[in-house]
C-alpha positions as CSV (number, residue, x, y, z in Angstrom):
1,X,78.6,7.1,-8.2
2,X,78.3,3.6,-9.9
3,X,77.1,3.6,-13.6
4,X,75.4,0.0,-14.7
5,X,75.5,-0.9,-18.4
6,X,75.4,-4.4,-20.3
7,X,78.3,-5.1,-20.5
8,X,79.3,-4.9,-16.9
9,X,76.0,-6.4,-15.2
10,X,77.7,-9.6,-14.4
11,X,75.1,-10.1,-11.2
12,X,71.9,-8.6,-10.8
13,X,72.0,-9.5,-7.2
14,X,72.4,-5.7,-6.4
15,X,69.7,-4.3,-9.1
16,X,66.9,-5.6,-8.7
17,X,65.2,-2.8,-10.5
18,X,67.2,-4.3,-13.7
19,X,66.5,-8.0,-12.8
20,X,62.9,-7.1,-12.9
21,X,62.9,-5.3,-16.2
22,X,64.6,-8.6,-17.6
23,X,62.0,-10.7,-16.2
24,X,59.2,-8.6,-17.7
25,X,61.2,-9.0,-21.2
26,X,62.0,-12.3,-21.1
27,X,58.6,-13.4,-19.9
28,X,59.2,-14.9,-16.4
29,X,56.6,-12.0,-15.0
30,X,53.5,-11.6,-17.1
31,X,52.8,-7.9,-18.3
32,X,50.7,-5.9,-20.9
33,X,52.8,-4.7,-23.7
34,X,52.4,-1.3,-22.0
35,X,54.7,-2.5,-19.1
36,X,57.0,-4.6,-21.4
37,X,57.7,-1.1,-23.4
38,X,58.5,0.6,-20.0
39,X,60.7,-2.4,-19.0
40,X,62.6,-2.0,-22.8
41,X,62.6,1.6,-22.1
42,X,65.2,1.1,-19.2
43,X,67.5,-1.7,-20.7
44,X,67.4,0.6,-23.6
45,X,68.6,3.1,-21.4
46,X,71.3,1.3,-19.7
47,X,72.8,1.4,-23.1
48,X,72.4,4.3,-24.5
49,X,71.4,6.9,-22.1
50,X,74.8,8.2,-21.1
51,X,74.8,9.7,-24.1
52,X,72.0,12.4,-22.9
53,X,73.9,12.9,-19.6
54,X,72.0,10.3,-17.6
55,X,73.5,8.0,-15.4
56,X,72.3,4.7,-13.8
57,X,72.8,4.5,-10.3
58,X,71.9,1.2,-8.7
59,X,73.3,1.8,-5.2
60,X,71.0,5.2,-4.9
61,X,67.7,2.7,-6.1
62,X,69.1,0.5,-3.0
63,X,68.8,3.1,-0.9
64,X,65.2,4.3,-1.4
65,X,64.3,0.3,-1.6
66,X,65.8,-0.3,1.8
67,X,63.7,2.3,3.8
68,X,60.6,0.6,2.8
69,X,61.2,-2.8,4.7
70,X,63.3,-0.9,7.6
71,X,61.7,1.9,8.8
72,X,57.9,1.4,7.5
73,X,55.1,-1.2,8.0
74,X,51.8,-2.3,6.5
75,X,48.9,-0.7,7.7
76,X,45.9,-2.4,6.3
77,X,44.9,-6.0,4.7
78,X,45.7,-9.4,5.2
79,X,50.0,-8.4,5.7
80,X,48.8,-5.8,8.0
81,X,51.7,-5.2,10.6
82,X,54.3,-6.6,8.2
83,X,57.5,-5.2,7.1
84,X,56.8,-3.0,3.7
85,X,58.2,-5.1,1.5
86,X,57.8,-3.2,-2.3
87,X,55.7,-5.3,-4.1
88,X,57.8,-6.1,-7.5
89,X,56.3,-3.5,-9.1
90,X,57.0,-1.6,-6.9
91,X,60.7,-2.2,-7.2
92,X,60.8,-1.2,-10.6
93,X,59.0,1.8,-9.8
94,X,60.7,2.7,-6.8
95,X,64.3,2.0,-8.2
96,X,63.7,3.5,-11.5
97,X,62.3,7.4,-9.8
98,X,65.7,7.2,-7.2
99,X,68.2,5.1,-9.4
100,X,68.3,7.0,-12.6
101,X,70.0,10.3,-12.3
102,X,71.3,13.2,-14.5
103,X,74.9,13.4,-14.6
104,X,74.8,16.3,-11.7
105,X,73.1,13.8,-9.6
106,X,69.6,15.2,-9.5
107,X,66.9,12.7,-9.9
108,X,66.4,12.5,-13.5
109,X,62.5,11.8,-13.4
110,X,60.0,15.1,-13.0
111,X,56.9,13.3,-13.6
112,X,55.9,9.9,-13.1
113,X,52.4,8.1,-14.4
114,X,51.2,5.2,-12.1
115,X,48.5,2.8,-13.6
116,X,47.2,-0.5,-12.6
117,X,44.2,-2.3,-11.7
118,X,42.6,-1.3,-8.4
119,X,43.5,-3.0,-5.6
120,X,47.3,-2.9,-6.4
121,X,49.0,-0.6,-3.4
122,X,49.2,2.4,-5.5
123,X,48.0,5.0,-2.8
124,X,50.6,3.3,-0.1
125,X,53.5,3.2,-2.3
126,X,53.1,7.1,-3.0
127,X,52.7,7.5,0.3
128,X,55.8,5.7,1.5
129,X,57.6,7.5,-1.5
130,X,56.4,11.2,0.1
131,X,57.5,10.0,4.0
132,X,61.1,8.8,2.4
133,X,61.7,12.2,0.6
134,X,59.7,14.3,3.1
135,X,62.5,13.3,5.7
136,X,64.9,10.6,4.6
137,X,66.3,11.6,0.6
138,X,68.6,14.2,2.6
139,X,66.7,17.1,0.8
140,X,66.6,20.1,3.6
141,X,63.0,21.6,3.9
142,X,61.5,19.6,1.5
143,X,57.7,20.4,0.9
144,X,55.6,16.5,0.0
145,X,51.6,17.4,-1.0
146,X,49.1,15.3,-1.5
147,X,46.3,16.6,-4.2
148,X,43.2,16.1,-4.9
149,X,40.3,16.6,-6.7
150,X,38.5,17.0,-3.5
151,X,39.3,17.0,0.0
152,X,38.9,13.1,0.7
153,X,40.6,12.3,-2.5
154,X,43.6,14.1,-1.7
155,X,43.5,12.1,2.0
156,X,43.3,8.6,0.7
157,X,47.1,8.8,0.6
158,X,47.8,11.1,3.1
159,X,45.9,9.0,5.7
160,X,47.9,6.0,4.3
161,X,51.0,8.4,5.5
162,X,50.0,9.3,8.7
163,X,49.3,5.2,9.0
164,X,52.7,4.8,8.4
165,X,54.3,7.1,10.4
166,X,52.3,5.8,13.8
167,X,52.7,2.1,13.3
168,X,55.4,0.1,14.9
169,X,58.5,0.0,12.9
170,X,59.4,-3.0,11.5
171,X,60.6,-6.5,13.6
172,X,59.0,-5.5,17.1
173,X,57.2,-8.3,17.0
174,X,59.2,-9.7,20.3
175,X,58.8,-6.6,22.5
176,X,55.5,-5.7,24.7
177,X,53.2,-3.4,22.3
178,X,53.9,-0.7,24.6
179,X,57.4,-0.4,24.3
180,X,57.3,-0.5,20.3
181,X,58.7,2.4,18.9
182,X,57.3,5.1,15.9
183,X,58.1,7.5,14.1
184,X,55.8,9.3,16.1
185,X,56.9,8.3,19.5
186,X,60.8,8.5,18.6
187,X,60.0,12.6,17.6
188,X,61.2,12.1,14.0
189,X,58.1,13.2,12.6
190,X,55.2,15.4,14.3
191,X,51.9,14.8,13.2
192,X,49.6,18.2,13.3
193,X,45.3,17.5,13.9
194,X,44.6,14.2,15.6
195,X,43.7,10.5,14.4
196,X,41.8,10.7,10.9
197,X,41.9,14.8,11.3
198,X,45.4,14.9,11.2
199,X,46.1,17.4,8.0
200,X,50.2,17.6,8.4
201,X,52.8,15.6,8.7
202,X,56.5,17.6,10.1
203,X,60.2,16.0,10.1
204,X,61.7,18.8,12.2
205,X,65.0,17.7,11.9
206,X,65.0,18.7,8.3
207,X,62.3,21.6,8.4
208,X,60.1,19.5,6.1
209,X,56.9,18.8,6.0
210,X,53.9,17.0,4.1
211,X,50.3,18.0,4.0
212,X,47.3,17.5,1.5
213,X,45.2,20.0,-0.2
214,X,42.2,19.7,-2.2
215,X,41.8,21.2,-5.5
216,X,41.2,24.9,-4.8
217,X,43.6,25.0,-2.3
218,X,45.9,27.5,-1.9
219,X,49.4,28.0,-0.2
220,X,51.9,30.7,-0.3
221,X,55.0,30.1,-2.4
222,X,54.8,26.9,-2.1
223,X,58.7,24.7,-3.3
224,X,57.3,21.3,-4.0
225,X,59.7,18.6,-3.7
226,X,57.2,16.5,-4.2
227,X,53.4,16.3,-5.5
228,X,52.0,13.2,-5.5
229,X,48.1,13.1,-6.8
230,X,46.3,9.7,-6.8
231,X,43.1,9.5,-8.9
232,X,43.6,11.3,-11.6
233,X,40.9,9.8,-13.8
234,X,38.4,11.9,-11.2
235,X,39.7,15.2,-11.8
236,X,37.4,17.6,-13.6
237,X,40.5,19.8,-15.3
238,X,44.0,20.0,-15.7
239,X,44.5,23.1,-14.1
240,X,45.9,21.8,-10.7
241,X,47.6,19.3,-12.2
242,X,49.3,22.1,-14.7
243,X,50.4,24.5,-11.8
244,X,51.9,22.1,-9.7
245,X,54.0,20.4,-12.8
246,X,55.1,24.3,-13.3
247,X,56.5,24.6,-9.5
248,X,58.3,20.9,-9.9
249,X,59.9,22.4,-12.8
250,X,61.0,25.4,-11.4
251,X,62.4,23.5,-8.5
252,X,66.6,23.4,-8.8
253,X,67.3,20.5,-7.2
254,X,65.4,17.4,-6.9
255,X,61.5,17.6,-7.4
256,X,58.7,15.2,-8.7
257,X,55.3,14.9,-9.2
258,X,53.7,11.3,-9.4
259,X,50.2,10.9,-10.7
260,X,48.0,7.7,-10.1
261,X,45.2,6.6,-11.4
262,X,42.9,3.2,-12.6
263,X,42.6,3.4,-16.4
264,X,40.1,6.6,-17.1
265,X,36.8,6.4,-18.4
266,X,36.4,8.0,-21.9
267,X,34.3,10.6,-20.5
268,X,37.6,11.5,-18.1
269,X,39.2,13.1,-20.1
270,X,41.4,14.7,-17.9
271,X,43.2,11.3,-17.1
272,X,42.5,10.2,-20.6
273,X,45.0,12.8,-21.9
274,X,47.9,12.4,-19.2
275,X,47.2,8.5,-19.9
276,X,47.9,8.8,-24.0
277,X,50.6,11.3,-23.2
278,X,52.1,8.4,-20.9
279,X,51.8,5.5,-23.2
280,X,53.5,7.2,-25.9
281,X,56.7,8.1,-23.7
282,X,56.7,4.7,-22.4
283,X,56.4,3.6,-26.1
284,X,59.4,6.0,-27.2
285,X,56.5,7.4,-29.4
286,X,57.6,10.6,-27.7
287,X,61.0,11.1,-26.1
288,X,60.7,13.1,-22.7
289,X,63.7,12.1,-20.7
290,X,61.7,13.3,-17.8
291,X,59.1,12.0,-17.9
292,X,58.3,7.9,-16.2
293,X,55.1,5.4,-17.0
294,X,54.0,2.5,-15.8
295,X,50.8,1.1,-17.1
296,X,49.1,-2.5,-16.5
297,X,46.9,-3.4,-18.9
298,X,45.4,-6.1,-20.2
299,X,46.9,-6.6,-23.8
300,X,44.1,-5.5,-26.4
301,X,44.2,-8.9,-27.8
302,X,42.9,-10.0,-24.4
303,X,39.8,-7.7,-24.5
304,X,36.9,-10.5,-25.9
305,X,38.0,-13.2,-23.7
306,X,39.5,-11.6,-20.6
307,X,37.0,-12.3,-18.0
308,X,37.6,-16.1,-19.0
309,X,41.0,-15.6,-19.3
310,X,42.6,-16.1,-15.9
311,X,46.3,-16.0,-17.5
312,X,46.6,-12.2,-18.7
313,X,44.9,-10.7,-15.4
314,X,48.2,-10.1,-14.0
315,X,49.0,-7.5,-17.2
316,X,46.8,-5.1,-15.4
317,X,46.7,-6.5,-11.4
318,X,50.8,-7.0,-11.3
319,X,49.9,-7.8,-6.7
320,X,47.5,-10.3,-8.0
321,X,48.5,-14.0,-5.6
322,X,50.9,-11.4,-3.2
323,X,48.6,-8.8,-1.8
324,X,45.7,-8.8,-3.9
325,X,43.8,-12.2,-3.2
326,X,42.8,-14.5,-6.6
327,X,39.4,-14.7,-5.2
328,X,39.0,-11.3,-5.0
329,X,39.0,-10.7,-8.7
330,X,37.5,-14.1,-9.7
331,X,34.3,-12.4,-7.3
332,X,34.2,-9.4,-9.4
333,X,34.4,-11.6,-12.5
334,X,31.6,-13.5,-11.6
335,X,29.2,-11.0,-11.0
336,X,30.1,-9.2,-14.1
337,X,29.2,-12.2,-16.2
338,X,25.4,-11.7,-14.8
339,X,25.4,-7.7,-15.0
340,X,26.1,-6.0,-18.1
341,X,26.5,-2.5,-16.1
342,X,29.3,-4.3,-13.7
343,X,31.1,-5.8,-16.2
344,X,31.8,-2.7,-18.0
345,X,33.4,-1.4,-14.8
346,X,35.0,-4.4,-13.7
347,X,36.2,-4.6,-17.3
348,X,38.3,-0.9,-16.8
349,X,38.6,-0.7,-13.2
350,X,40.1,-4.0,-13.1
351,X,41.6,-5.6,-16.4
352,X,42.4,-1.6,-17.9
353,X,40.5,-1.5,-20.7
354,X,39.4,2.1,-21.9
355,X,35.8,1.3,-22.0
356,X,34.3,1.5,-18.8
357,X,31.3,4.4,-18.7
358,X,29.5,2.7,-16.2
359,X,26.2,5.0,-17.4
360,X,26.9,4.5,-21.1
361,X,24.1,4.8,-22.8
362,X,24.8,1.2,-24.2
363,X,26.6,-1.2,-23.8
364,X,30.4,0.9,-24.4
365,X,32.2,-2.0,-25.9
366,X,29.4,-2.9,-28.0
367,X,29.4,1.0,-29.5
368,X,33.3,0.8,-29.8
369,X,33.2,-2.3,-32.0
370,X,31.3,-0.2,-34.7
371,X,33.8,2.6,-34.3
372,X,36.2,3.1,-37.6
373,X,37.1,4.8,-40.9
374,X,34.2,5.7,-43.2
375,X,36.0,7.3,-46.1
376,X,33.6,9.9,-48.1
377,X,35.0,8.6,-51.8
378,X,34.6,5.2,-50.8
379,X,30.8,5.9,-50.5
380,X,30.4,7.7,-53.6
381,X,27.4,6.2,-55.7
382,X,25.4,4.8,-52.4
383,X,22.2,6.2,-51.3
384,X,22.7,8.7,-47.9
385,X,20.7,10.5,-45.6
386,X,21.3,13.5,-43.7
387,X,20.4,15.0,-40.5
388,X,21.0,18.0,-38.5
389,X,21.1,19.5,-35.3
390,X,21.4,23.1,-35.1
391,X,22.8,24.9,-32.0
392,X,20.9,27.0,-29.9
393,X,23.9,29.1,-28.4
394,X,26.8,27.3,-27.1
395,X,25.6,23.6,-28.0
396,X,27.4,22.2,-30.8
397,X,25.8,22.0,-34.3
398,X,26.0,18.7,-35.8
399,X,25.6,17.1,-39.3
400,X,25.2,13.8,-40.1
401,X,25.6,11.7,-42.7
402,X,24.3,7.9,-43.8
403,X,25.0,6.1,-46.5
404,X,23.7,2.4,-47.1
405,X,26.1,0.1,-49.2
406,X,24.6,-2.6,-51.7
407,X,24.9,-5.2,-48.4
408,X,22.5,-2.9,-46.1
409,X,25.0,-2.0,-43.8
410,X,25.1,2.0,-42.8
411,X,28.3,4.0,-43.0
412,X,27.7,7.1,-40.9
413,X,30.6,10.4,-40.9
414,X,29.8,13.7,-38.6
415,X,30.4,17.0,-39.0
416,X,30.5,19.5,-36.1
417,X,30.9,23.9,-35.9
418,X,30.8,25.4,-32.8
419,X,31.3,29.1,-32.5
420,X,35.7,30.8,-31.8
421,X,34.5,33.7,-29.4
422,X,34.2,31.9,-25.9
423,X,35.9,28.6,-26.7
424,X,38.8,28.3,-24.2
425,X,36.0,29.3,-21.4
426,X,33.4,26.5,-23.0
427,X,36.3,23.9,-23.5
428,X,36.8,24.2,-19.5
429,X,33.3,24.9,-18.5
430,X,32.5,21.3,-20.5
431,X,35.8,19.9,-19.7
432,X,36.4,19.1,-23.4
433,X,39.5,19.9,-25.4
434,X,37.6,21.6,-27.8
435,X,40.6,23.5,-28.9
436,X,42.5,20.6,-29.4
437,X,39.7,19.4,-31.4
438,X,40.1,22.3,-34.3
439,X,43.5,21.9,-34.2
440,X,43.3,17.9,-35.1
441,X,40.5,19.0,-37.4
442,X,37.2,17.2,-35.9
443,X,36.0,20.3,-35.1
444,X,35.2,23.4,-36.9
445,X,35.2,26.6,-35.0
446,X,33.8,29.9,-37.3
447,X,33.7,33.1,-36.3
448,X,31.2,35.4,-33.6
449,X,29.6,34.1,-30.9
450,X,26.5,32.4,-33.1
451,X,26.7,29.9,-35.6
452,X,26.1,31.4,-39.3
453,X,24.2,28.7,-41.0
454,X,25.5,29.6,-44.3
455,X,28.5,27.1,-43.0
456,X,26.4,24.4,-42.3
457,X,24.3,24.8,-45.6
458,X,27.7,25.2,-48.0
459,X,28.7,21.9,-46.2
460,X,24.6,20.5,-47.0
461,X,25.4,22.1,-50.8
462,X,28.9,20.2,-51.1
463,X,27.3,16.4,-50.1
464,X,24.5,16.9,-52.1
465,X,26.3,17.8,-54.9
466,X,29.0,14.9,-54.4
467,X,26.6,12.1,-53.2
468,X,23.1,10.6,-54.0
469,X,21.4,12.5,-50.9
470,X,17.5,11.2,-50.5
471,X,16.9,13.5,-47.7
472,X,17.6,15.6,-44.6
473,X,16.3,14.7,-41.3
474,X,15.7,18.0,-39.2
475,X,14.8,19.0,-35.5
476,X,12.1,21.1,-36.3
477,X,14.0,23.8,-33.5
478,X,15.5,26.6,-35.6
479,X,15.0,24.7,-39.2
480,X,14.1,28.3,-40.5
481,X,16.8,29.8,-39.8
482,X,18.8,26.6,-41.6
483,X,16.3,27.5,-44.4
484,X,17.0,30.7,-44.8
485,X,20.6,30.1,-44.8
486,X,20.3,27.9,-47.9
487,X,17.9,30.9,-49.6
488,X,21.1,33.1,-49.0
489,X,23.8,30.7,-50.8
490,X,21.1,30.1,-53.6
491,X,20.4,26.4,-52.6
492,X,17.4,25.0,-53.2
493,X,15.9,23.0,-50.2
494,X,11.7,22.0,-49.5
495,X,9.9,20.6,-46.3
496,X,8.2,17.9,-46.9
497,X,4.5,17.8,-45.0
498,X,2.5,14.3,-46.3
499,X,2.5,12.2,-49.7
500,X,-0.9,14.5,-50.3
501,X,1.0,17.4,-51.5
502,X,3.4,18.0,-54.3
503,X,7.3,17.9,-53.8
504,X,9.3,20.7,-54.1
505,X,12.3,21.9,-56.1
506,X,16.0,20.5,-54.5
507,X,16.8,18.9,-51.6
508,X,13.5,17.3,-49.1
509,X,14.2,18.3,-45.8
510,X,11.8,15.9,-43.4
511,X,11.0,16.7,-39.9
512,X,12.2,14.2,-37.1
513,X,10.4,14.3,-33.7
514,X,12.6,14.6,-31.0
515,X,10.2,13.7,-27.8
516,X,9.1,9.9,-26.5
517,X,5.9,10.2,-28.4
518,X,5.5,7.5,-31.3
519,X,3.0,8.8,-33.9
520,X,1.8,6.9,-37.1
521,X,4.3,3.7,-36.5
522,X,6.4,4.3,-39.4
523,X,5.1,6.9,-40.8
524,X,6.6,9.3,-38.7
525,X,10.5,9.9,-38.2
526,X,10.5,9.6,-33.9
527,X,13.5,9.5,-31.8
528,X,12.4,5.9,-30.0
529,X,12.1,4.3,-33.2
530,X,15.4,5.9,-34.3
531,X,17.5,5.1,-30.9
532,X,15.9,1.8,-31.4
533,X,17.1,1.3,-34.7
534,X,20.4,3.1,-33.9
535,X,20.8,0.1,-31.1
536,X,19.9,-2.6,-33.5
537,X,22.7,-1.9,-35.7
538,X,24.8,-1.5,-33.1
539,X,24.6,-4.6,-31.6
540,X,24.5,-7.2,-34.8
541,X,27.6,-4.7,-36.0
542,X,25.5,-3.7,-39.2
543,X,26.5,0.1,-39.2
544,X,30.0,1.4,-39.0
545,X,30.8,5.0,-37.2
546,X,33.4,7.3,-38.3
547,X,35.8,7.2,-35.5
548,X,36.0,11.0,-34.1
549,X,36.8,12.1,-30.2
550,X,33.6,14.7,-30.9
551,X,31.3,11.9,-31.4
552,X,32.8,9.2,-28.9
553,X,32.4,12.1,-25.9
554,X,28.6,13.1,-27.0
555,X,28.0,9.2,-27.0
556,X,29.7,8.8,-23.8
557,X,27.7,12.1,-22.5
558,X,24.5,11.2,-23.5
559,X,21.4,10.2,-21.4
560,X,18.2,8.5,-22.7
561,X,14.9,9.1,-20.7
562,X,12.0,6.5,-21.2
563,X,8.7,6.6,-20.5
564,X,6.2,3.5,-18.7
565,X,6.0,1.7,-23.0
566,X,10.1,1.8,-22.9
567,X,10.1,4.7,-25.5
568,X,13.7,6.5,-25.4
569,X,14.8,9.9,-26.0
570,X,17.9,11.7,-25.7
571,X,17.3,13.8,-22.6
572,X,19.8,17.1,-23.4
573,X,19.2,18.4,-19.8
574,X,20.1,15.3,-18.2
575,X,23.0,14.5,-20.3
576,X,26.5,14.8,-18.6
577,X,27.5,17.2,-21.7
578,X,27.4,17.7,-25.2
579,X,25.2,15.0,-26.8
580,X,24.8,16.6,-30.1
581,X,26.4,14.5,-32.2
582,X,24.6,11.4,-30.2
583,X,21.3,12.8,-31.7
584,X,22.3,13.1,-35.3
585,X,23.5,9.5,-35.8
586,X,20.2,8.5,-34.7
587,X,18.1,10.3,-36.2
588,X,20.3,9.8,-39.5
589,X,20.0,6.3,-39.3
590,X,16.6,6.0,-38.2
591,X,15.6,7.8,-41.4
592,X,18.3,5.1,-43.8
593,X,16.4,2.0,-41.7
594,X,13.1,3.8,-41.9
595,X,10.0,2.3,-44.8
596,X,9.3,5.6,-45.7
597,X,12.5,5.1,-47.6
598,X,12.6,2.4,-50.2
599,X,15.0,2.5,-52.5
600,X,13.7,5.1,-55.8
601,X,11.5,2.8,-58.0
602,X,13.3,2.5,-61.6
603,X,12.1,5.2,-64.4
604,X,9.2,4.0,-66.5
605,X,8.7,3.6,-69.7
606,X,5.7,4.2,-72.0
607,X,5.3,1.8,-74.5
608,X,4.2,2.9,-78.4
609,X,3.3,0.3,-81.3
610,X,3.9,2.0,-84.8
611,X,1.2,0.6,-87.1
């Protein structure tokens, strides 16, 4: 076996997985900074990798990169019929999964994360990759599935597959149509369930075989060779996903899983996770040997501008001008410029950027522009609001805070508790990593399977002890048990009812209607007015949110319901999950934007003439 390094790469002529990587460097092919670090990742490598007991092998990359263009053809588009020709992404990918080996010749790559663009061959290439080890790596037996979140998902590359293996091989072009041969029609491979039903592909020369299976699905003792799931980002949990990276590592010899995906939505966070897992390898921000990423994106610097940006579409569409047509993308660019909906999709679907909620409840890249640190000693001495929403039973309880700074502008920080008992079973049942959560601290799990208050109203205690706290905003919905809660912990709290009658001792607790219904104008704390004045702020960037993965999911969950005047509420029952935190921030800063709060009036003074 040949070993590449620098110092003996006198011609690239025979590595083209290397001569790619260099290009990506040295800026002769455009790329995010994502695929730049991947591309420094394996010169890096080259170097230094021996060391670990890996070996570069560019005659075994050759190989896998030669049965593309020899025994398969394209199956759909404008190249349809075409030899299949690996896009230069795909070389890199391709050489980097079969060229890179451990010193006893297994593959050294377990896992691999594929993300572009849509549009960029992603399902074929995994495809072609599970025909070429199904039947063609030399690995006896070998077992190739396709997963899925559903059934269709897990056939979008499996039917690209089954393509494959019935069209004419490559440079047939001068014989009659009839005499063109197949894998098929020369017996190498055996397809099982006819045309689009087809549901197994067999190479019974080698007792292999490759089928798809949707999640759910069960086999007996199943040895993958290979897993290959595409659209990640629509998988509910990580379950699959988990058991099937458990059987590639069990596998002795050579075994991979390869996930694909577009870049996720915030609220999937099942791809969200594998995604920041992947960046981080591909950064060296975690070492896994094992473990491959390549991700086009758009750079973030490339974010504001990008839809007028022609030049840095290629970062996240790498076939853009090959296989995926220019005027494809400049369609979808177009439109997006007219709908605000569309261009929030086009914005991750196409260019990568983590945004794209299609059913945000605004605007998603207008509510992460107001997302950053709001540091509680740094708003020491400004006036604050709170507001809380106290679980029922397995909602989460939230507390929020507002402060207003000397230039009007709202600083807002949450707090969350949910309950330990029955929070590995919620965290899948919401598919939220709630657990992961309390462990980075944004969350705060207490003991039983209810809520005790007395948390929530030590936390009221501590603010209103450390800050200049005008009131609390309140769902009416369990306020008395909040109430009594303070009673036990000896903290004194009132409800306020009208101006009419006197104020109490300790902190004013104010209620804050919840439904569409607008009573009083401003006399009255109501959710429309608050979402309204929530939006406001958002959009002129006059409020700042404490970044937190709690609130960015209950924002990205959350659902408003309007009736025929265009009054909003959040709609709990509607929302795709926990919204809890979603209703706080409102209501806390309708009550700092509201005029039934004008700043305290200054103390008077009576004035005495001695005579």
């Amino acid at each position: 076996m040949r070993r590449t390094n620098s110092s003996n790469q006198s011609s690239l002529s025979d590595d083209p997985t290397t001569q790619y990587a260099l290009d990506v460097v040295e800026g002769r092919i455009v790329a995010g900074e994502l695929a730049i670090a991947a591309c420094n990742r394996h010169l890096r490598d080259l170097r230094t990798a021996s060391a670990r007991g890996l070996v570069w092998a560019p005659e075994r990359a050759a190989h896998a990169l030669e049965f593309f263009p020899s025994v398969l053809s394209i199956t759909a588009g404008a190249k349809a019929g075409e030899p299949f020709h690996p896009l230069p992404w795909h070389v890199f990918v391709i050489g980097s999964l079969f060229g890179w080996r451990k010193t006893s010749g297994r593959l050294r790559f377990r896992s691999a994360w594929l993300e572009t663009g849509k549009g960029q061959a992603k399902s074929p290439l995994m495809a072609a990759i599970g025909l070429y080890m199904m039947g063609f790596l030399g690995i006896p037996r070998s077992e190739i599935y396709s997963i899925g979140q559903d059934r269709a998902t897990a056939n979008v590359l499996f039917k690209d597959a089954t393509s494959m293996a019935r069209a004419p091989f490559p440079d047939q072009d001068d014989l009659p149509e009839e005499q063109r041969q197949t894998l098929v029609t020369l017996g190498q491979v055996v397809l099982r369930g006819e045309a689009d039903n087809a549901w197994k592909i067999e190479h019974p020369s080698s007792g292999s075989k490759f089928q798809s299976l949707a999640n759910g699905e069960a086999i007996s003792g199943p040895r993958p060779t290979a897993v290959l799931a595409d659209e990640i980002h629509e998988f509910k949990s990580n379950a699959a996903i988990e058991t099937w990276r458990r059987a590639i590592a069990k596998m002795p010899g050579d075994a991979l899983m390869i996930l694909g995906t577009n870049t996720p939505a915030t609220t999937q966070i099942v791809g969200t996770d594998y995604s920041e897992f992947y960046q981080k390898v591909a950064k060296g921000e975690i070492v896994d040997d094992e473990a491959f990423a390549f991700i086009a994106r758009v750079d973030k610097a490339d974010r504001e501008t990008v839809f007028d940006n022609p030049a840095c579409w290629q970062k996240a569409l790498p076939a853009l001008g090959i296989t995926f047509p220019v005027e494809n993308i400049r369609g979808e660019v177009n439109t997006a410029r007219v709908l605000l909906s569309t261009a929030m999709s086009v914005k991750r679907l196409y260019f990568g950027i983590p945004l794209g909620s299609t059913d945000f409840w605004i605007a998603e890249e207008a509510w992460a522009s107001v997302q950053g640190s709001v540091d509680e000693e740094d708003m020491k001495g400004n006036r604050c609001w709170l507001s809380l929403d106290l679980s029922k039973k397995n909602d989460l309880t939230a507390l929020s805070v507002c402060w207003i700074d000397d230039q009007r502008q709202l600083h807002v920080k949450t707090f969350y508790w949910t309950t330990q008992s029955g929070l590995a079973d919620r965290a899948k049942a919401d598919h939220a990593p709630y657990e992961q959560w309390v462990a980075d601290g944004f969350l705060t799990a207490v003991p039983g399977a209810v809520i005790d208050k007395t948390y929530v109203a030590a936390e009221v205690q501590r603010i209103c002890a450390e800050h200049d706290v005008e009131f609390l905003a309140f769902d009416p919905a369990g306020m008395a048990d909040f109430i009594a809660a303070c009673e036990q912990i000896g903290f004194p709290v009132w409800r306020y009812k009208s101006p009419d009658e006197p104020e109490g001792k300790g902190l004013k607790l104010v209620s804050h209607a919840q439904g569409k219904l607008v009573r009083f104008e401003d006399k009255q704390l109501t959710m429309p007015r608050s979402i309204e004045r929530l939006e406001d702020r958002i959009l002129t960037r006059t409020v700042a949110i404490d970044s937190s993965p709690v609130t960015y999911s209950c924002a990205a969950n959350a659902h408003t319901e309007a009736d025929g005047q265009g009054n909003r509420m959040f709609d709990k029952n509607r929302s795709r999950g926990r919204i809890d935190g979603m209703v706080t921030i409102a209501m806390a800063v309708g009550a700092a934007d509201n005029e039934m709060s004008p700043p305290k009036p200054p103390p008077s003074y009576r004035m005495f003439v001695l005579g």
